[in-house]
VOGU-3710 file (C-alpha; in Angstrom, 3 decimals, decimal comma):
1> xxxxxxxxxx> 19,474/-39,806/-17,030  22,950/-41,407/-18,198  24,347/-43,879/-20,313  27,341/-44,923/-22,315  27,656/-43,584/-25,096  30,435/-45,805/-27,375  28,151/-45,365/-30,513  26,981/-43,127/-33,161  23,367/-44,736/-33,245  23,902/-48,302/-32,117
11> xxxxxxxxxx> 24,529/-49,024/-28,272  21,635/-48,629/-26,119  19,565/-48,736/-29,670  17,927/-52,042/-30,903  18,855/-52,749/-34,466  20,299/-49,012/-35,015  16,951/-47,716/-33,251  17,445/-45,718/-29,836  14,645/-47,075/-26,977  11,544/-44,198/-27,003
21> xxxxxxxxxx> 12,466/-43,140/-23,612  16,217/-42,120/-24,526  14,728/-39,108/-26,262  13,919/-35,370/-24,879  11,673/-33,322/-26,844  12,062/-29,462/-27,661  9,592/-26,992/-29,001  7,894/-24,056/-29,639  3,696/-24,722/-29,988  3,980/-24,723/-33,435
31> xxxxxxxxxx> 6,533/-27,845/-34,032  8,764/-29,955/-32,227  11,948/-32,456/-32,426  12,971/-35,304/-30,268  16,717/-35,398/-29,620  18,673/-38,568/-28,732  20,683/-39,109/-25,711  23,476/-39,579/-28,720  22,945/-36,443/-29,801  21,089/-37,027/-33,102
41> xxxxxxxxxx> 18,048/-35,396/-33,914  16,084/-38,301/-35,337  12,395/-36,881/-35,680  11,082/-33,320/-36,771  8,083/-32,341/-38,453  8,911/-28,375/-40,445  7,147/-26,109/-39,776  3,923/-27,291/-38,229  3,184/-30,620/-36,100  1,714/-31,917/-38,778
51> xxxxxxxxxx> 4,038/-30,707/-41,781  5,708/-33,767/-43,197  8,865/-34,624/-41,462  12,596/-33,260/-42,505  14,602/-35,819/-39,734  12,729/-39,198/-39,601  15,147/-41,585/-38,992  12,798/-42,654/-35,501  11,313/-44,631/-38,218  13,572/-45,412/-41,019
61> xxxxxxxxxx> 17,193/-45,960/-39,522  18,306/-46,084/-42,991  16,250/-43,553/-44,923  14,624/-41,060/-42,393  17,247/-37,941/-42,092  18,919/-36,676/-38,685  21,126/-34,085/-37,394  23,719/-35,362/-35,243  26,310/-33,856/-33,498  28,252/-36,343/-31,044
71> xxxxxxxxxx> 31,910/-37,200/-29,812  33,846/-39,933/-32,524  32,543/-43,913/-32,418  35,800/-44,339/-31,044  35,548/-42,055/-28,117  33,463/-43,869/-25,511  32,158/-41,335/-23,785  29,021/-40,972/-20,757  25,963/-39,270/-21,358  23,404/-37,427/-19,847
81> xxxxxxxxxx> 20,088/-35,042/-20,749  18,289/-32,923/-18,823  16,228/-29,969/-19,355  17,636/-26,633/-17,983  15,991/-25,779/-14,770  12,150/-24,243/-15,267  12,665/-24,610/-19,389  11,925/-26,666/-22,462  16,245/-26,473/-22,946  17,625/-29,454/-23,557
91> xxxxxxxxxx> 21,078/-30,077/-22,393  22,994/-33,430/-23,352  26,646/-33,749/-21,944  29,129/-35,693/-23,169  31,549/-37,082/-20,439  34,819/-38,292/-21,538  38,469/-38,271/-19,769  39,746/-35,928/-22,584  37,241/-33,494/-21,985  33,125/-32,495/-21,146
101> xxxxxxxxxx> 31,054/-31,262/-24,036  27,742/-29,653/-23,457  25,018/-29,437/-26,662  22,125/-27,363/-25,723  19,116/-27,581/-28,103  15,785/-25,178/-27,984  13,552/-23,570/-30,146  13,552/-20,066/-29,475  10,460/-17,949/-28,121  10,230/-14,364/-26,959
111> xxxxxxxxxx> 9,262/-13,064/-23,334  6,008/-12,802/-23,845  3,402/-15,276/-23,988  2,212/-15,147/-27,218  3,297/-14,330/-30,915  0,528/-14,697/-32,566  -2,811/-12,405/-32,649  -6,125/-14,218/-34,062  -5,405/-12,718/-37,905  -4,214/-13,520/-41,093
121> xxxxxxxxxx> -0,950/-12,968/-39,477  -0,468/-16,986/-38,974  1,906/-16,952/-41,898  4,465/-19,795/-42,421  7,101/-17,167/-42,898  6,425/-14,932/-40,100  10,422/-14,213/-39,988  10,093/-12,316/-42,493  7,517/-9,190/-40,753  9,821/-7,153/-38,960
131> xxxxxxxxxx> 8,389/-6,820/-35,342  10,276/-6,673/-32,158  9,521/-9,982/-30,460  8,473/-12,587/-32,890  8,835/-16,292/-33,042  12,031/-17,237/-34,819  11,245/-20,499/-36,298  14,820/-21,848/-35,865  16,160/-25,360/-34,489  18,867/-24,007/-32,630
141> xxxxxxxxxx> 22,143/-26,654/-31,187  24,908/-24,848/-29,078  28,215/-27,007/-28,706  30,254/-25,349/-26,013  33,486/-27,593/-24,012  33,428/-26,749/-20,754  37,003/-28,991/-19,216  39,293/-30,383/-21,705  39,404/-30,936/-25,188  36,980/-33,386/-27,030
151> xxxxxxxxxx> 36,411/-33,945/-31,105  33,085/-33,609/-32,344  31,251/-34,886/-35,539  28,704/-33,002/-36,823  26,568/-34,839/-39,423  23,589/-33,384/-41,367  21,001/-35,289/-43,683  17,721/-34,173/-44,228  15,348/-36,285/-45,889  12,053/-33,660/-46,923
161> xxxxxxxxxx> 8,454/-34,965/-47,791  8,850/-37,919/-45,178  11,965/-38,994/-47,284  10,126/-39,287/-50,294  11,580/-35,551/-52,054  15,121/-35,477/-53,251  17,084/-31,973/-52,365  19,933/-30,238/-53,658  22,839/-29,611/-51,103  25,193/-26,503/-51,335
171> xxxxxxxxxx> 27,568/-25,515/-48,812  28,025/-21,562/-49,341  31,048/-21,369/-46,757  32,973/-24,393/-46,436  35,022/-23,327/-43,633  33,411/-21,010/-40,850  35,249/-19,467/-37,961  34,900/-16,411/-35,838  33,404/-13,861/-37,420  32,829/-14,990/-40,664
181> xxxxxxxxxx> 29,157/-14,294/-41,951  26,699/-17,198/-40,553  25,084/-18,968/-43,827  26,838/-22,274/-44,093  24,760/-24,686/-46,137  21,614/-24,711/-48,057  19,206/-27,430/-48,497  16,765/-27,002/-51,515  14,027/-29,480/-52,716  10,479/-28,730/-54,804
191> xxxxxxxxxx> 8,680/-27,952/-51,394  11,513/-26,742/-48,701  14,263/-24,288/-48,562  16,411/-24,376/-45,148  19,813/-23,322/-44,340  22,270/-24,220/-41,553  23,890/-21,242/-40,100  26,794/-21,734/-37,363  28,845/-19,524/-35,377  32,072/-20,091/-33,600
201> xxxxxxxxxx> 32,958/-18,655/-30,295  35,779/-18,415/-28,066  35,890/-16,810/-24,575  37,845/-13,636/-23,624  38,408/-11,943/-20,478  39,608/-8,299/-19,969  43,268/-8,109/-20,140  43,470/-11,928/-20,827  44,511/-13,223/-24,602  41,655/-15,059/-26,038
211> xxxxxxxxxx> 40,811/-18,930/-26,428  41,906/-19,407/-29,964  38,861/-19,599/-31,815  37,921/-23,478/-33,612  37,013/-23,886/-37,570  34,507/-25,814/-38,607  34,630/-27,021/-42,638  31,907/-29,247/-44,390  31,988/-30,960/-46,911  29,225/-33,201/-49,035
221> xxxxxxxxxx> 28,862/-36,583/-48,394  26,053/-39,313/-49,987  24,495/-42,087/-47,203  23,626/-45,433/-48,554  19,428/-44,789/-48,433  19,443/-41,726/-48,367  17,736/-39,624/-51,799  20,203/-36,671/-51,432  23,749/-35,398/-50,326  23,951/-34,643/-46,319
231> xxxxxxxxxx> 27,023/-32,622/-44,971  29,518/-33,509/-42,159  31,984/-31,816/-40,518  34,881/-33,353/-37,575  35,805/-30,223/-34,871  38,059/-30,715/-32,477  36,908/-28,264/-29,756  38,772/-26,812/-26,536  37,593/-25,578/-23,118  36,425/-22,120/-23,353
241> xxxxxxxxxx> 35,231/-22,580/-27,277  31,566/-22,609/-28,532  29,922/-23,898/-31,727  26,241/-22,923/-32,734  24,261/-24,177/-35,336  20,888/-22,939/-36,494  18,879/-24,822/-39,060  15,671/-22,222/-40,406  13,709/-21,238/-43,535  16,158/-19,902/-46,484
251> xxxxxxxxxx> 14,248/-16,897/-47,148  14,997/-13,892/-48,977  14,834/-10,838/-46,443  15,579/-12,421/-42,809  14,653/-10,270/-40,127  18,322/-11,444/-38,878  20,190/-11,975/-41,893  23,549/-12,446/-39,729  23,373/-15,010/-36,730  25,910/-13,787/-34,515
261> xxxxxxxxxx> 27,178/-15,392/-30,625  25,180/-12,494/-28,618  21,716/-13,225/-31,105  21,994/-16,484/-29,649  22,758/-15,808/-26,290  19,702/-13,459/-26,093  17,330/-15,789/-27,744  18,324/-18,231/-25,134  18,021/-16,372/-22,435  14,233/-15,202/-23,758
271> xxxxxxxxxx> 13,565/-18,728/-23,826  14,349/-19,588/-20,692  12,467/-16,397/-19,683  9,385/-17,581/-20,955  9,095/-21,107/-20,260  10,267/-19,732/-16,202  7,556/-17,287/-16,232  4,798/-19,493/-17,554  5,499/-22,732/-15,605  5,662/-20,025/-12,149
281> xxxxxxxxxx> 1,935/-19,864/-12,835  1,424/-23,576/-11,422  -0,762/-23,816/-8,004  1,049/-27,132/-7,437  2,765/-26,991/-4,807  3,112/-30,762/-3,466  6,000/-33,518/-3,198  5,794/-33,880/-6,780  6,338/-30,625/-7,933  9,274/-31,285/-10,191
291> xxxxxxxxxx> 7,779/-34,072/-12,109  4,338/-32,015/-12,165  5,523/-29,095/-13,789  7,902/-31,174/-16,354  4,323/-32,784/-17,049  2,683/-29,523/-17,729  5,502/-28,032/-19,976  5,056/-31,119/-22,095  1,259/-30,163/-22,367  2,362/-27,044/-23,386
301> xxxxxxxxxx> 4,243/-27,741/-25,953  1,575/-29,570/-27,617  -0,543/-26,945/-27,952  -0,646/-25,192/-31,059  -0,198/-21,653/-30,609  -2,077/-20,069/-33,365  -5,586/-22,248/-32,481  -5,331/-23,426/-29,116  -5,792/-27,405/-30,495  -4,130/-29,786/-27,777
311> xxxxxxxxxx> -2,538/-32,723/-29,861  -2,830/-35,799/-28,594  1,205/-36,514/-29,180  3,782/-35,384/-31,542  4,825/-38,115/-33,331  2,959/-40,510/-35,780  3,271/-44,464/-35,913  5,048/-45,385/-33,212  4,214/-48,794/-32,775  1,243/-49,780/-29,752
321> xxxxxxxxxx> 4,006/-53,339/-29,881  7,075/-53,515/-31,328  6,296/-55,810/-34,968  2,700/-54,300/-34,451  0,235/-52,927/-37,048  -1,537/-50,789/-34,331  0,893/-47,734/-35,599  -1,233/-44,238/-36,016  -0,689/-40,616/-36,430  -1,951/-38,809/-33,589
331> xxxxxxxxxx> -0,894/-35,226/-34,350  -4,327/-34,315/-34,024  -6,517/-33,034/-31,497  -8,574/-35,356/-30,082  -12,073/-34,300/-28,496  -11,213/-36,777/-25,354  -7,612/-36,319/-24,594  -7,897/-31,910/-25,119  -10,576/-31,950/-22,592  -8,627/-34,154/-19,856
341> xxxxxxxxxx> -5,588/-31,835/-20,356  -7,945/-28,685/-19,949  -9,055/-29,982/-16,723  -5,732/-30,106/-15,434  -4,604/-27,157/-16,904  -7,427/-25,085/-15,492  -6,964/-26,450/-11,952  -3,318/-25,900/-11,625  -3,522/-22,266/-12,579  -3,490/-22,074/-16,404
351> xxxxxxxxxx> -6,470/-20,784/-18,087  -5,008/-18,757/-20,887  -4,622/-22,325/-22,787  -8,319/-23,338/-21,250  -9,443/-20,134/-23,176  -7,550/-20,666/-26,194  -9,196/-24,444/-26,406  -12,484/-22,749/-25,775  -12,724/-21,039/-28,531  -11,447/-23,795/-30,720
361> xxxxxxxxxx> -13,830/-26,515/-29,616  -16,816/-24,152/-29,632  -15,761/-22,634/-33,452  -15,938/-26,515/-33,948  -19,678/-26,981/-32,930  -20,560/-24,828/-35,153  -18,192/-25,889/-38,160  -17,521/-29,468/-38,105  -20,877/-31,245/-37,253  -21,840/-34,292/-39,509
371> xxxxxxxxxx> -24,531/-34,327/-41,201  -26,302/-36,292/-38,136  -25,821/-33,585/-35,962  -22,417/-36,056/-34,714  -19,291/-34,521/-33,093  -16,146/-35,883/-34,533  -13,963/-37,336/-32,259  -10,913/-35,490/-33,639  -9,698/-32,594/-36,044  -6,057/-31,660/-37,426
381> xxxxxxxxxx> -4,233/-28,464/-35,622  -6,736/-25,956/-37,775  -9,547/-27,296/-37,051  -10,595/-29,356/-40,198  -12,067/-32,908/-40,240  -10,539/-34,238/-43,494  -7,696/-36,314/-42,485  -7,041/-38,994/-45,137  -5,298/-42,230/-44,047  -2,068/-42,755/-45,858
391> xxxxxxxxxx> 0,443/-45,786/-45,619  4,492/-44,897/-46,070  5,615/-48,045/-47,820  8,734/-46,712/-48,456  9,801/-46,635/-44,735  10,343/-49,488/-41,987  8,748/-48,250/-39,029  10,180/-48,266/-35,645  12,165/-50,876/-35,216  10,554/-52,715/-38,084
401> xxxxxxxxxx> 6,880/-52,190/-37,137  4,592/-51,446/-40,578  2,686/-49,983/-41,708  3,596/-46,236/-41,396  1,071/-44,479/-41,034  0,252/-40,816/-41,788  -3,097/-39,015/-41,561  -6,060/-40,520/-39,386  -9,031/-42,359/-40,575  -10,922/-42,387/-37,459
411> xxxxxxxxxx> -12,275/-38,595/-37,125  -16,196/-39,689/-38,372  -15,165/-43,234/-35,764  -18,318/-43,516/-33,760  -17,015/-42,553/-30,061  -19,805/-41,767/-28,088  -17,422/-41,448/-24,767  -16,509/-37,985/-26,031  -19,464/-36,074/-25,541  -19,385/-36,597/-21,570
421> xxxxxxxxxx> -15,255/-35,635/-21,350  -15,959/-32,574/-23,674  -19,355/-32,018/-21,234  -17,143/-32,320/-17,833  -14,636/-30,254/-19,539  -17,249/-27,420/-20,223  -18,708/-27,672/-17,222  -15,155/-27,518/-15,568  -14,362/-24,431/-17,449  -17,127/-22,502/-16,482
431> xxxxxxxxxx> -16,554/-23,362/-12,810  -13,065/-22,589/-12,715  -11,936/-20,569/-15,652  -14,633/-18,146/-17,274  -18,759/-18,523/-17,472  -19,250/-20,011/-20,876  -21,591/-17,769/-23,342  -24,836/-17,807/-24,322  -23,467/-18,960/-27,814  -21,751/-21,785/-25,977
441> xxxxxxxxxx> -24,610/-22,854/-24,124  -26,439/-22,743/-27,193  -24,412/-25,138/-29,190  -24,348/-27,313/-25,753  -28,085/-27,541/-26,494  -27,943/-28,882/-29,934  -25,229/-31,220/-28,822  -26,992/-33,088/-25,485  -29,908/-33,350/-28,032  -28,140/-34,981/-30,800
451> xxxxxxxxxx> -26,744/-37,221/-28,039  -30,746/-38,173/-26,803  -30,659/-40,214/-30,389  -27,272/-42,744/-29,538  -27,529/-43,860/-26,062  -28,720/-47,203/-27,177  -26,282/-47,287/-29,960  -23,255/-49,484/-29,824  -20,069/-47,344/-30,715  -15,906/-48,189/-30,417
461> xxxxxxxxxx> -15,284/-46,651/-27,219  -12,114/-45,583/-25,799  -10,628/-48,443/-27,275  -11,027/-47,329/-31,170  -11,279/-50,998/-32,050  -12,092/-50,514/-35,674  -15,039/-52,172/-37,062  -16,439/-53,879/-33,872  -19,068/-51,656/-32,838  -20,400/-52,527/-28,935
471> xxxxxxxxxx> -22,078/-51,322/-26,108  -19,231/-50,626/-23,817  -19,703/-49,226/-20,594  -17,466/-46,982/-20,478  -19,133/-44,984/-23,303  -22,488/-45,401/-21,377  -21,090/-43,666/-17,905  -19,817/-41,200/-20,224  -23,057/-40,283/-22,121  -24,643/-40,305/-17,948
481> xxxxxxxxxx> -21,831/-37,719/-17,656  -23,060/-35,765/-20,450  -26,391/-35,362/-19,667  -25,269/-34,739/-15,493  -23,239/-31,982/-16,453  -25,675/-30,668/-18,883  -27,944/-30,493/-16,718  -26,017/-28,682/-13,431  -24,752/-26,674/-16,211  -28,273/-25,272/-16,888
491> xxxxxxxxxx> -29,249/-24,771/-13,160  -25,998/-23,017/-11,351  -26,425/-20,493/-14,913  -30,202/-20,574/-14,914  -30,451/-21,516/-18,647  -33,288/-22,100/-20,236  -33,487/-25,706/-21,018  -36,123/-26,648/-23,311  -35,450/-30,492/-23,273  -34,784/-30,450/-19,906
501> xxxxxxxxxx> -37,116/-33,655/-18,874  -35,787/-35,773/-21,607  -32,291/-35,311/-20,971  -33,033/-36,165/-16,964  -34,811/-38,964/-18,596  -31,736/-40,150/-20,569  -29,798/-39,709/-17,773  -31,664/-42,101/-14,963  -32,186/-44,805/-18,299  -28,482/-44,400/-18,404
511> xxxxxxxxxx> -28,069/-45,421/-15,115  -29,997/-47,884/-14,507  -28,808/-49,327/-17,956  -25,153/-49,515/-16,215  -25,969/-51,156/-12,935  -27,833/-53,914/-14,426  -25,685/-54,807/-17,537  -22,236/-52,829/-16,608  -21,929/-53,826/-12,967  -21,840/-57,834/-13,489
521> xxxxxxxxxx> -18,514/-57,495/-14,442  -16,927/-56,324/-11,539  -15,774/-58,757/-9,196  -18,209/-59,018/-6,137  -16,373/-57,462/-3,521  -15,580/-54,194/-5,453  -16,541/-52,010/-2,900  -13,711/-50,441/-1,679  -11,162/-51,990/-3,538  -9,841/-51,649/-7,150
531> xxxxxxxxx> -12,239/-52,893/-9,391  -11,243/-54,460/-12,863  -11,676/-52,263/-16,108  -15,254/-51,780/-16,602  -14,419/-50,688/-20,402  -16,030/-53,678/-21,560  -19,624/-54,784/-23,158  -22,595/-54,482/-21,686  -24,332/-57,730/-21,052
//
């Protein structure tokens, strides 16, 4: 896409706020960042999805924290993103008369397709084990000119704890050019230590002088909202010269203490490695392959690595309607939405993540039952159920919409839809990805049976209308498709099935319950044509 770009955070924006669908996101299944078509990354959680956020300004213009790097207000400039071809690479160019700028963002992964074995090994600091291919847990922004000559301002304020903890800014190396040692600036507060390392670049040819090599010098600067200092730097950079920055963890013993032009180069090439050789797995082959395999990268970067959880999307509290109060957090894994995106997944080739989800879901059965034997519709990245419901006061919400929410109240939400899209996933699985286990089946068992004592209860639905419990027939279809694939489940694997006449009981009530009470409220020619929503009350 393209737009003009004559602003720092205004044009194209609504009230300093940029319109959802100018952002691309980046990541690395364990975290992610949306970056503006300006440039600006407004919204990052550190170091998890749901870690509180370091950039936030998505929802507080004012007080949320970015990292922007973007030509001069005054240079009125064209942009456009895309994703490198096959990758999760963002690339936003600026187009100017003057000159074209190119800002590639990623996080970096190695080759291979995973990092992390099922051990204690999950540590927030993994940079700090010294093995060959590991995942550097680094928000990495290349500025290279490719015609021309264009200035550049780089601006830096991080706001930690979901701008609620003040930091302490200290720039290490005020000026940095080539070949100077990487550290720049540090950024200290109670719970986070990060550090922004850059390095400068300048292409050379054999037997050809050099491009003189830019500076780049920070210094502090205080924002009107903001708790803390920020820094900012103005570049003026040439055709043939490169700036990197890196923001990661300010540890003590970095693996790569010194961030040097050819790390970079080789991290980005592994990146682009991996996200090529995993997306070349797709079956799809259709008209639609482009868009289809941008779809599935997405998926994939919601998935969190070290458990296989699917979240449902990486933000929290963007607004359902702009001025809204329908704003939640859903940086969680929800039962319904995980088992939709394993069904695609597995069908188009990818059942490494069906696996992964597998073993999260089942761990779950066993784990995270209520005490009525009840499924909860949702659980945090790890697995756990406890997800209090917190309102941000301090913040203004997209565009204005409060509350902000963080956290989700809903996990316990009676949802009885869930139980026949984690059934159809199941059954899905063991058709096309691996024959489920006898443990599996067994905690299927316990499940279908809890779900014998609800099919006359009223529940929210698909709709998670809070506090107006009904019989929607949606849910209903969905408890038929529990019991249907229960029970197909048990023949093609020939397992025993002790309540096997009650749940084929359930099932026909179910039925029958629908096309008397359900089917009134489609219109009477349906047949054959698009019917209206059926997601509403029974009669």
């Amino acid at each position: 896409m393209a737009q003009q770009c004559p602003k720092r955070h205004s044009a194209g924006s609504h009230a300093g706020y940029l319109p959802i669908e100018d952002y691309g996101m980046i990541g690395n299944m364990h975290t992610c960042a949306l970056v503006g078509m300006n440039g600006s990354v407004d919204y990052m959680c550190w170091p998890d999805f749901d870690s509180p956020t370091v950039f936030c300004r998505l929802l507080d213009k004012d007080k949320g924290g970015f990292f922007s790097i973007c030509p001069p207000a005054s240079k009125h400039c064209t942009t456009k993103q895309q994703y490198l071809p096959s990758s999760n690479i963002l690339q936003t160019r600026y187009i100017h008369d003057d000159g074209v700028v190119d800002l590639v963002d990623f996080f970096p992964r190695p080759k291979t397709a995973t990092v992390l074995a099922k051990s204690n090994r999950q540590s927030a600091f993994r940079e700090t084990t010294k093995i060959q291919e590991e995942l550097k847990k680094w928000l990495v922004r290349r500025v290279e000119c490719i015609r021309g000559r264009l200035e550049m301002d780089i601006e830096l304020f991080p706001a930690f704890q979901y701008a609620t903890e003040p930091h302490v800014t200290t720039i290490v190396q005020q000026t940095h050019t080539r070949g100077n040692p990487s550290k720049a600036v540090t950024f200290h507060s109670e719970h986070y230590k990060l550090q922004l390392d850059v390095t400068v670049d300048a292409e050379s040819e054999e037997g050809v002088a050099a491009v003189a090599a830019p500076s780049v010098t920070f210094t502090k600067q205080k924002r009107d909202g903001m708790l803390s200092e920020g820094v900012v730097a103005h570049i003026a950079i040439e055709e043939g010269q490169a700036i990197s920055l890196v923001l990661r963890n300010d540890i003590p013993d970095h693996v790569t203490e010194d961030i040097t032009t050819a790390v970079l180069d080789g991290q980005q090439h592994d990146t682009q490695s991996f996200w090529y050789n995993w997306i070349s797995k797709s079956r799809y082959k259709g008209r639609w392959r482009e868009v289809v395999n941008r779809s599935l990268m997405l998926l994939k970067m919601m998935t969190y690595e070290p458990t296989g959880a699917i979240i449902a999307a990486p933000t929290f509290s963007i607004p359902e309607d702009i001025g809204g109060v329908r704003n939640w957090d859903y940086r969680f894994c929800w039962v319904r939405d995980s088992s939709f995106t394993i069904y695609i997944l597995l069908r188009l080739g990818f059942s490494a993540e069906a696996d992964a989800y597998m073993d999260f879901i089942s761990e779950r059965f066993i784990k995270s039952r209520g005490p009525g034997g009840e499924l909860p519709i949702m659980f945090t990245i790890r697995g756990e159920t406890e997800i209090p419901e917190v309102e941000l006061s301090h913040l203004e919400g997209y565009r204005g919409s409060r509350p902000v929410r963080i956290g989700n109240g809903a996990a316990f939400h009676q949802q009885f839809d869930i139980y026949g899209e984690l059934m159809d996933a199941i059954y899905l699985y063991n058709k096309y990805g691996k024959p489920i286990s006898w443990d599996q089946w067994c905690s299927v068992r316990e499940m279908l049976d809890f779900v014998l004592t609800i099919t006359d209860k009223p529940d929210m639905s698909i709709w998670e209308v809070r506090n107006n419990k009904q019989n929607f027939t949606y849910s209903k279809v969905m408890l038929w498709v529990a019991f249907d694939r229960g029970l197909r489940l048990a023949d093609k694997r020939n397992f025993p099935c002790p309540n096997r006449s009650k749940w084929l009981e359930a099932r026909d009530n179910l039925m029958e319950e629908i096309m008397d009470k359900g089917m009134p409220y489609l219109p009477p020619t349906a047949l054959g044509q698009a019917p209206r929503p059926s997601l509403l009350p029974l009669t």
